[in-house]
C-alpha positions, 0 to 999 in steps of 0.5 A: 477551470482555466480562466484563459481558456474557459475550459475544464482541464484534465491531465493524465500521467502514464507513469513509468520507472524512467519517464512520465507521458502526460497528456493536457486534454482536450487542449491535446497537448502531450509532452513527456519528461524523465521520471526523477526530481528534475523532469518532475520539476520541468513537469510541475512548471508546465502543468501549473501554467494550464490551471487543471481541474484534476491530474489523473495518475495510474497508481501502478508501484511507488513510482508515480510517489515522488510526482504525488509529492510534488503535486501536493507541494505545489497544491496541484488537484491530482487523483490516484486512479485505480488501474482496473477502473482505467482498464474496465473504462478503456474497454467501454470506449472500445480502446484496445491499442497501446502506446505511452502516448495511447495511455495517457490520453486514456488517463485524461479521457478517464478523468474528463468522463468520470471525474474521481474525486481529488485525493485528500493523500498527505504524502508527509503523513504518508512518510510519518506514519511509515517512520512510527511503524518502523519505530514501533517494530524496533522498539518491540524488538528490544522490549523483546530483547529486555525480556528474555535478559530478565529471564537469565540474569541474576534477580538481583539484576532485575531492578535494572531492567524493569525500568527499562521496559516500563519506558519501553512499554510507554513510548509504544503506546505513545507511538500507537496513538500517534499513528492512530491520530495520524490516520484520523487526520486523512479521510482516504486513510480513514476509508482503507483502515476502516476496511482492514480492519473489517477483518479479524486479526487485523488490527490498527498496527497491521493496518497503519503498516498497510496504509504507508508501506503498501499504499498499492494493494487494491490497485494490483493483482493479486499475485503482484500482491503477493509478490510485494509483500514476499509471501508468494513462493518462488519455484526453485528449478534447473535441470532434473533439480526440483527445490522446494518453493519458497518466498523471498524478496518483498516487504519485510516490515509488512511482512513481519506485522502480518505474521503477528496479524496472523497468529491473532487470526488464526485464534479469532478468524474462523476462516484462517483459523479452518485454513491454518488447521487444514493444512497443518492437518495435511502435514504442511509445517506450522510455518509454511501454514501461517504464510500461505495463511498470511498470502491468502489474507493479502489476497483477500484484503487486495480485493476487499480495498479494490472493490472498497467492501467490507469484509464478510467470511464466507457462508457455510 
């Protein structure tokens, strides 16, 4: 509450890739400023002079991320609001129209009426554990490497590789428990991971890569989804010309420990394991199989975070 005014201060932010529309309610102060490190500095001093209860911001990408760091830097009270709970209370007040402006006051209107509690988001540990994901893969790929050398050097040679994948296989496990620390000290993180992995074939790693790579599924639609992680097909089309659809673009680190998700999924899930043979069955190569595999877990999961529910297949 501000001292000052003796008012419960709500402030909505409307984020987008070059501005931010913020919005001080019910003071109805609004003032916009540029989306990068100075306007979000200029914004951070004029939102601390008003004391707020709770900055409101859409989660809509990874742009509203460099404002969440600053807010948390400075010990600012915000919240990561879902979009379609935003959308779903615009429609209950009857809001239709729309402008920057309209927007953040929606925000804060949002905020002031159902007060979502704070986030807990430690953008470092955010940062941290995308670093350690990144680090593992890495370190896989040249665990992978020393195998494959093991296999067609000489026997004699061996005795200079085994010591290698023993430091190999040490520092994963190492990195492993890191990240799983790393999520145990963020209640947020506890919730999500409890969720995915909910889901068979998800396990903690695949997990950890959603969490810091891919902090907006269950904010977006399913096909934005997709699209973030590049396993959406893309038509490939000009005249007369009919190309194969194909995925391209999109997260690859996700991308990769999904696909290793996958293939532990479509052993132990019955319900990709069903979608996996169905199309195999169909004549679909075994890759293109995995990733409309992997899209529908995405999907699945995008939904499972939305609506914050367990995962449950399906009933025959």
């Amino acid at each position: 509450m501000n001292s000052k005014t003796n008012q419960n201060i709500t402030i909505g932010v409307d984020t987008g890739k070059f501005q931010l529309d913020i919005y001080i309610r019910p003071l109805d102060i609004y003032f916009t400023v540029a989306n990068n490190e100075k306007g979000i500095k200029e914004a951070v001093k004029t939102i601390k002079k008003h004391q707020p209860n709770r900055i409101v911001i859409e989660a809509t990408g990874r742009l509203e991320m460099p404002f969440i760091v600053a807010c948390a830097e400075a010990h600012l009270p915000f919240v990561i609001a879902n979009p379609i709970h935003i959308k779903r209370f615009a429609g209950a007040i009857g809001q239709k129209a729309k402008t920057d402006k309209l927007d953040a006051q929606l925000i804060a209107h949002y905020g002031e009426a159902i007060q979502p509690a704070l986030s807990t988001l430690k953008p470092a540990v955010m940062q941290s554990m995308s670093d350690l994901v990144a680090r593992r893969n890495q370190l896989l790929v040249m665990q992978t490497m020393e195998k494959n050398r093991l296999q067609i050097l000489p026997k004699a040679l061996a005795v200079t590789i085994k010591p290698i994948l023993t430091v190999f296989k040490n520092q994963i496990v190492k990195i492993e428990a890191n990240i799983v620390k790393l999520i145990e000290s963020c209640p947020e993180y506890q919730a999500k991971n409890t969720i995915l992995q909910s889901m068979k074939g998800i396990g903690k790693i695949a997990a950890a890569s959603i969490i810091s790579n891919l902090p907006e599924l269950g904010y977006i639609s399913n096909k934005e989804a997709s699209s973030l992680v590049g396993v959406a097909p893309m038509n490939k089309e000009s005249g007369r010309y009919k190309g194969q659809r194909k995925i391209q673009g999109g997260r690859h680190q996700v991308r990769t420990v999904l696909y290793m998700a996958m293939m532990s999924a479509i052993q132990s899930n019955p319900v990709f394991k069903a979608t996996y043979q169905r199309l195999v069955a169909a004549g679909k190569p075994k890759k293109v199989a995995i990733i409309a595999c992997i899209r529908k877990m995405v999907i699945t999961l995008n939904s499972m975070l939305r609506d914050g529910v367990m995962w449950e297949a399906p009933k025959v």
